[in-house]
C-alpha positions as CSV (number, residue, x, y, z in Angstrom):
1,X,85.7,92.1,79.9
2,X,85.2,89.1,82.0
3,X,83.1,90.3,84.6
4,X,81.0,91.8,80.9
5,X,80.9,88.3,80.0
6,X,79.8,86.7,83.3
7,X,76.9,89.2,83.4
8,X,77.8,90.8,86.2
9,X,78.7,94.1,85.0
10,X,76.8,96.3,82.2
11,X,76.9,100.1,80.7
12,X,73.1,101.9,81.4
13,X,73.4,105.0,79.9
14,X,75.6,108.2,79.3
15,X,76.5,111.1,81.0
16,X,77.4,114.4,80.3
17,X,80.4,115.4,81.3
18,X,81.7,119.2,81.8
19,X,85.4,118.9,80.1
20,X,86.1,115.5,80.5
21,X,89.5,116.0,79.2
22,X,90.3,118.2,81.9
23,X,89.0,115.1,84.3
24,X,91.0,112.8,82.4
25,X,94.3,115.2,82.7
26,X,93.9,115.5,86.3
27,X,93.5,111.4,86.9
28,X,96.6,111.4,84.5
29,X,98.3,114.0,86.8
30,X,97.2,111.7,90.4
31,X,98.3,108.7,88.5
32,X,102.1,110.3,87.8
33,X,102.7,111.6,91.1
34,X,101.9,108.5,93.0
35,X,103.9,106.3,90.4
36,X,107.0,109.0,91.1
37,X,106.9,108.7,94.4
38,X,105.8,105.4,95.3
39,X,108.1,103.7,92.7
40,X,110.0,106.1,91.3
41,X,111.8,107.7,94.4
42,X,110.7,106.1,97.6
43,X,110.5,102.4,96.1
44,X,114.3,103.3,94.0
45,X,115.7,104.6,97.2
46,X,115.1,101.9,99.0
47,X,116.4,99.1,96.9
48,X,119.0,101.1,96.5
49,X,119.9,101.1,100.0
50,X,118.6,97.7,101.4
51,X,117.6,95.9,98.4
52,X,114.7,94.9,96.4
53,X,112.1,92.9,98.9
54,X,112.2,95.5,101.3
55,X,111.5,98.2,98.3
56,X,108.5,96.2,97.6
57,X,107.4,95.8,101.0
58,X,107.3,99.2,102.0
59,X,106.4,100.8,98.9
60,X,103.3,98.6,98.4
61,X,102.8,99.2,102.3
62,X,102.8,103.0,101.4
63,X,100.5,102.7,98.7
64,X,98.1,100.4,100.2
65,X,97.8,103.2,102.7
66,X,97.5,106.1,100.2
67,X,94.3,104.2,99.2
68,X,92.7,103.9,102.7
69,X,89.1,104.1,101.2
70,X,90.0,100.6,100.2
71,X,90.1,99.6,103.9
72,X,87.0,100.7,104.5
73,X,85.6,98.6,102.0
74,X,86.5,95.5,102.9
75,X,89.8,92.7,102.6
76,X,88.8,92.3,98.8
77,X,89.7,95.6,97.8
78,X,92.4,95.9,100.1
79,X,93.9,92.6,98.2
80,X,93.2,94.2,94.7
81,X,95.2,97.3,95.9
82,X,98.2,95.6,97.2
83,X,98.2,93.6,94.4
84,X,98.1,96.0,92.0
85,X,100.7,97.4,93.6
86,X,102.8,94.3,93.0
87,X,101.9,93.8,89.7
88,X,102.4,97.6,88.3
89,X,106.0,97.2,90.8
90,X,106.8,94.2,88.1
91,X,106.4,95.8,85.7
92,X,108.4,98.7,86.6
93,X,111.0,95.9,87.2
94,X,111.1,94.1,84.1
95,X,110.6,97.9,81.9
96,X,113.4,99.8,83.7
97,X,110.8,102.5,83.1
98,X,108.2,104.7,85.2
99,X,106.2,105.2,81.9
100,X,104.5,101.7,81.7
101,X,103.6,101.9,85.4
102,X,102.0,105.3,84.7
103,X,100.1,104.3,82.2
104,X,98.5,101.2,83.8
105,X,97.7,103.5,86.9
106,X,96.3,106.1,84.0
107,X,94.2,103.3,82.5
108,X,92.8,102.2,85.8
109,X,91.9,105.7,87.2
110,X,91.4,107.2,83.7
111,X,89.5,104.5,82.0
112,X,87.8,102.4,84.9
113,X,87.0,105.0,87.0
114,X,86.0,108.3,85.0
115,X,85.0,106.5,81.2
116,X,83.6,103.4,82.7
117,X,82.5,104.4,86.2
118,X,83.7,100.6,87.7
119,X,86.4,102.0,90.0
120,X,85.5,103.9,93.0
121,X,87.8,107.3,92.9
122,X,87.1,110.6,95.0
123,X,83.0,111.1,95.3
124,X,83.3,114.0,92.8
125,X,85.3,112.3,89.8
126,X,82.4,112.2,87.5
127,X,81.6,109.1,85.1
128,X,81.2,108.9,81.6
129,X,78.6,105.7,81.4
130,X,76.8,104.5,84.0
131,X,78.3,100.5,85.1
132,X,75.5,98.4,86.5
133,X,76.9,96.1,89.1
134,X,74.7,92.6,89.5
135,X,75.0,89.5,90.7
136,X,77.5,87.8,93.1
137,X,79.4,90.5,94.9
138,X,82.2,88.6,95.5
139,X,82.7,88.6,91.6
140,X,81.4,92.0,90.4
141,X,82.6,93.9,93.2
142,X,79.2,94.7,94.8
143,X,78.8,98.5,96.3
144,X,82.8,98.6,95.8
145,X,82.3,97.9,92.5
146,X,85.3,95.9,89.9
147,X,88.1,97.6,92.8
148,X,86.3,94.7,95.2
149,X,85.6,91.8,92.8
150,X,87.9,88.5,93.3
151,X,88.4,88.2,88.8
152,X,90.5,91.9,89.8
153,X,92.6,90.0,92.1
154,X,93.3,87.1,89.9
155,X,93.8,89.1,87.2
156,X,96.2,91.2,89.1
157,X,98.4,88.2,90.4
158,X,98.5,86.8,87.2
159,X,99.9,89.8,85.1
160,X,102.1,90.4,88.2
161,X,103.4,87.0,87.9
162,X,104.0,87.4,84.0
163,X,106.3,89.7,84.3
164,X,108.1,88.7,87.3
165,X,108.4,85.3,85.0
166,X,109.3,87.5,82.0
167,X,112.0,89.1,84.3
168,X,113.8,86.4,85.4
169,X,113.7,84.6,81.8
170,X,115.6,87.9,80.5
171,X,117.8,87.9,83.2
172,X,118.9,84.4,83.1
173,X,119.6,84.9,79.4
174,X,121.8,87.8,79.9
């Protein structure tokens, strides 16, 4: 929405797509077994067993790394992947739950990537609408599209914040 309002992002057209809800099942499938084993067994066991900064560490460490495209395109979208790491390990945090974290990852794949075409997934996820990237690259994203624009980053650090605010205000009240 804010890189919509900046300019710097637009839709251009619609495709078709050949059962896009079997698209969208499979980005929902990706998105559940990464969240069960990034966060809900490796990043669990760990805290379990050491405690909860080393969880973090090597879970978003894992994850950075099971989105290596990201290195390839640059330290921006490198940053937005860890980050989103740490903001969808918040909120795993202050849920209890694997559900939210799954459906943020859903959202992101699902939505961004195969409705909105603004996140770059495998080269054959198809796109619903066509997102025309212009302007400032180090806002829209550029080639790398919103997964490499600075307002992702922000936006991701801000939401992970919330919650890890959120977290500690319902703990302290406990």
């Amino acid at each position: 929405m804010i890189l919509s309002l900046t300019g710097v992002i637009h839709i251009d057209g619609r495709n078709q797509i050949s059962m896009l809800w079997l698209w969208l099942f499979s980005a929902f499938i990706n998105s559940v077994m990464q969240e069960v084993l990034v966060r809900g067994y490796l990043y669990q066991m760990i805290k379990n067993n050491y405690n909860i900064v080393v969880a973090v560490l090597i879970s978003t460490g894992l994850f950075t790394f099971a989105h290596g495209g990201a290195f390839e395109a640059g330290i921006l979208p490198v940053l937005n992947v860890i980050t989103m790491s740490l903001f969808v390990t918040a909120v795993l945090e202050y849920t209890e739950s694997l559900v939210a974290p799954i459906v943020i990852h859903f959202l992101w794949n699902g939505v961004g990537a195969i409705i909105l075409g603004g996140v770059s997934l495998a080269e054959d996820y198809p796109h619903l609408f066509n997102m025309v990237i212009s302007g400032n690259s180090i806002l829209s994203g550029g080639s790398c599209k919103i997964e490499g624009s600075i307002v992702v980053l922000f936006m991701n650090l801000i939401l992970m914040l919330g919650f890890v605010m959120a977290k500690k205000k319902r703990d302290k009240n406990l």
